[in-house]
C-alpha positions in Angstrom: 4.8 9.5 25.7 5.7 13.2 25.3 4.5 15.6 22.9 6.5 17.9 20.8 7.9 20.6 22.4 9.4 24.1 21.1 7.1 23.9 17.9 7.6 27.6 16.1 4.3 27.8 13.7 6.6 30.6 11.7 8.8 27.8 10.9 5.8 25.9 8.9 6.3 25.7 5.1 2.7 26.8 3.3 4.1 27.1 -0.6 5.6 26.1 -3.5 8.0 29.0 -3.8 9.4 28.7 -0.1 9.4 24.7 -0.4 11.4 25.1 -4.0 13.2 27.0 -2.2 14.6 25.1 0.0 14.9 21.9 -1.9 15.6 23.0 -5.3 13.9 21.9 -8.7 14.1 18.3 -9.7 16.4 17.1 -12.3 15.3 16.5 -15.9 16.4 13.5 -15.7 13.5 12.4 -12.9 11.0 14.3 -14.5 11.5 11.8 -17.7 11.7 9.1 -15.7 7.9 9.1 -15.7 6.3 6.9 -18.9 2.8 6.7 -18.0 2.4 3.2 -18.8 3.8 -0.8 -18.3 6.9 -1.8 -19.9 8.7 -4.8 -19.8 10.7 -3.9 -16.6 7.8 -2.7 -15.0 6.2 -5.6 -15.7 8.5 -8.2 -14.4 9.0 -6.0 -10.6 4.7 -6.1 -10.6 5.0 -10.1 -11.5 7.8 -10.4 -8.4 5.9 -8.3 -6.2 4.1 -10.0 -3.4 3.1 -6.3 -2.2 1.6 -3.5 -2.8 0.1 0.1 -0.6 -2.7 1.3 -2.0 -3.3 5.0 -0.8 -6.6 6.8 -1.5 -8.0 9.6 -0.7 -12.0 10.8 0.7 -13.8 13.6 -1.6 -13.0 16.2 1.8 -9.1 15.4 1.2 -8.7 12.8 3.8 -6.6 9.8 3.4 -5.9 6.4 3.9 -2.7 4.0 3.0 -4.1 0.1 3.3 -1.4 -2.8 2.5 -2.3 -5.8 0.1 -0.4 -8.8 0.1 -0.8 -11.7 -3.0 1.6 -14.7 -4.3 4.1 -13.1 -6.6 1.9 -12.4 -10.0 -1.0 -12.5 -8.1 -1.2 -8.6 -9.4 -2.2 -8.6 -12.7 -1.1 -6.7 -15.4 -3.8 -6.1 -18.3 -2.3 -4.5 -20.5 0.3 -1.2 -20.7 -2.3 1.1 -19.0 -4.1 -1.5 -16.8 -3.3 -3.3 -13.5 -6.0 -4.9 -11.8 -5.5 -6.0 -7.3 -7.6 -8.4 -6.0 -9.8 -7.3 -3.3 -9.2 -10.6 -0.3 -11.2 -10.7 3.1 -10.6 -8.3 5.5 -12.5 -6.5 8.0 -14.9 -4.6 6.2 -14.2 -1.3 7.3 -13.7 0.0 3.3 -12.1 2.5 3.5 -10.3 2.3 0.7 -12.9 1.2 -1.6 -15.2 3.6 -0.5 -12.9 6.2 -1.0 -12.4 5.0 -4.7 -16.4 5.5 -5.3 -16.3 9.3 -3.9 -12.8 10.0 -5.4 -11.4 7.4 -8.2 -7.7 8.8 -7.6 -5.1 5.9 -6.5 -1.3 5.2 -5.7 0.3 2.1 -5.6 3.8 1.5 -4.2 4.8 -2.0 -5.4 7.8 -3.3 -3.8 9.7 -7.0 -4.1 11.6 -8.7 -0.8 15.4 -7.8 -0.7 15.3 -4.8 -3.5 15.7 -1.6 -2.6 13.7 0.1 -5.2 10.2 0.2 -5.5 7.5 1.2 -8.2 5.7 3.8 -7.9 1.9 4.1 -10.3 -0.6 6.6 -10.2 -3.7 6.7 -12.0 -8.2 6.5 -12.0 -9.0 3.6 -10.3 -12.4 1.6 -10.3 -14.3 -1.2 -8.3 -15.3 -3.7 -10.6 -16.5 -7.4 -10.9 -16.0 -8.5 -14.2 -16.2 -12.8 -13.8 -13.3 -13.1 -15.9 -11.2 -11.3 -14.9 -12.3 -12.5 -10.7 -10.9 -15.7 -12.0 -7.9 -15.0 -13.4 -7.6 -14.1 -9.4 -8.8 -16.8 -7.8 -7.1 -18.8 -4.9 -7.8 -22.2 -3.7 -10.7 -22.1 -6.3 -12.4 -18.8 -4.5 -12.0 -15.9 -6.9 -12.1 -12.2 -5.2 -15.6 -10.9 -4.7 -14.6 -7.4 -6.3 -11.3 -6.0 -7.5 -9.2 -2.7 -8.2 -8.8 -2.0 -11.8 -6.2 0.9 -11.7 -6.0 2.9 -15.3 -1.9 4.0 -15.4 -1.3 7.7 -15.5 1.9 7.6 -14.1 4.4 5.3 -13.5 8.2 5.2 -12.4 10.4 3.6 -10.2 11.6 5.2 -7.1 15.6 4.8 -5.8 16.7 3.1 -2.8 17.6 5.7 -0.5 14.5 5.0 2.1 15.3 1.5 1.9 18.8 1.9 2.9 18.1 4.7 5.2 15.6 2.3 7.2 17.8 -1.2 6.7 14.3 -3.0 6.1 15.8 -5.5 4.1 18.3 -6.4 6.5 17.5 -8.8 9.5 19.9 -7.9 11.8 18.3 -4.2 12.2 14.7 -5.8 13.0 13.5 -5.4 16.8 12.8 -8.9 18.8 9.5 -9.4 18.4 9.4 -10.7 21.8 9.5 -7.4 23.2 6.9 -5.7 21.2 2.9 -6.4 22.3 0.7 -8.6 20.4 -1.9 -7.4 18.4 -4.5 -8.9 20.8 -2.8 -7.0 23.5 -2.8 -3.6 21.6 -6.7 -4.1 20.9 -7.3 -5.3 24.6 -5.7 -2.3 26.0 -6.6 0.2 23.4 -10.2 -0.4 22.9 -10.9 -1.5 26.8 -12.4 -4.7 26.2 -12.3 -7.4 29.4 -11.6 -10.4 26.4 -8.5 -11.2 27.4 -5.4 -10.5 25.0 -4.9 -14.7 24.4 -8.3 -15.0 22.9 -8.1 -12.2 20.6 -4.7 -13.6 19.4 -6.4 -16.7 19.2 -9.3 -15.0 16.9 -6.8 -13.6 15.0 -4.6 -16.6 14.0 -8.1 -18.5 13.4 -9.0 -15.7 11.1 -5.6 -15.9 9.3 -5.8 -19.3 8.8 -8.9 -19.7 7.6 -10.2 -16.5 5.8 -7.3 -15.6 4.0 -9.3 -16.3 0.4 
């Protein structure tokens, strides 16, 4: 791996006026896309949406982007100001929900297989663990220990252009995954355990299979 090379630190762009500058002011037209709340349309894509990234941010500014998968309408829409994610086994690490108790800012980026679009909601978010609302969530019979009730600030969709810029959506531009590591390989090598890569894999699938809920 190289690093970057020829890096001109007078070339950095530090502030609004010289970053307007260059880009220009948006449209009114995106400015009003913005309505702070659910609609019907918004609605429906949050139903369809098996996905969402949740970015947060520490009280010192750091900041963290964690994925969260569910069944389509496994997201749940509460009303016009309210969406609520289910918080699902993972490794404990918290980042994201710790984040949420020193700083209750949150973005979510919705998106829905094959659609180029995507929604984009901003708002205050909480931890909580309201019983009723846990079941609405549950899986198999095994509601969510906690969830993410996000109150809407903003809310617009986004256009298509990174999706068609990075041919997600389309199978013939994905790599073989045959040529990329495993996971258990990329853990063996980065963290310089003597496990070998097959039975971390094999921890893994196990964890998949089982822990999901």
């Amino acid at each position: 791996m190289t690093g970057l090379t020829g890096m001109d630190d007078a070339a950095v762009v530090a502030d609004h006026a010289s970053l307007r500058a260059l880009v220009g002011e948006a449209g009114q037209n995106v400015l009003d896309k913005d309505i702070g709340r659910i609609d019907r349309h918004a609605a429906d894509f949050i139903a369809r949406s098996p996905f969402v990234l949740l970015a947060t941010s520490g009280p010192d500014g750091t900041c963290d982007v964690s994925p969260r998968g569910e069944n389509p309408g496994g997201f749940l829409v509460v009303d016009e100001r309210t969406i609520a994610i289910p918080d699902r086994p993972g490794n404990r690490r918290l980042d994201s929900l710790t984040n949420l108790i020193d700083n209750p800012e949150a973005g979510l980026l919705f998106c829905v297989p094959g659609m180029e679009e995507t929604l984009r909601v901003n708002g205050a978010a909480q931890i909580v663990t309201q019983a009723s609302l846990l079941q609405q969530m549950a899986v198999n019979g095994r509601p969510p220990t906690l969830a993410i009730r996000l109150r809407v600030r903003e809310l617009y969709f986004h256009c298509a252009k990174a999706f068609r810029r990075s041919g997600l959506w389309k199978p013939e531009s994905w790599p073989d995954r045959s040529e990329l590591p495993t996971l258990g390989r990329i853990v063996k090598d980065q963290s310089g355990t003597t496990v070998p890569a097959a039975v971390i894999d094999a921890g893994l699938a196990a964890d998949a299979r089982t822990n999901l809920y």
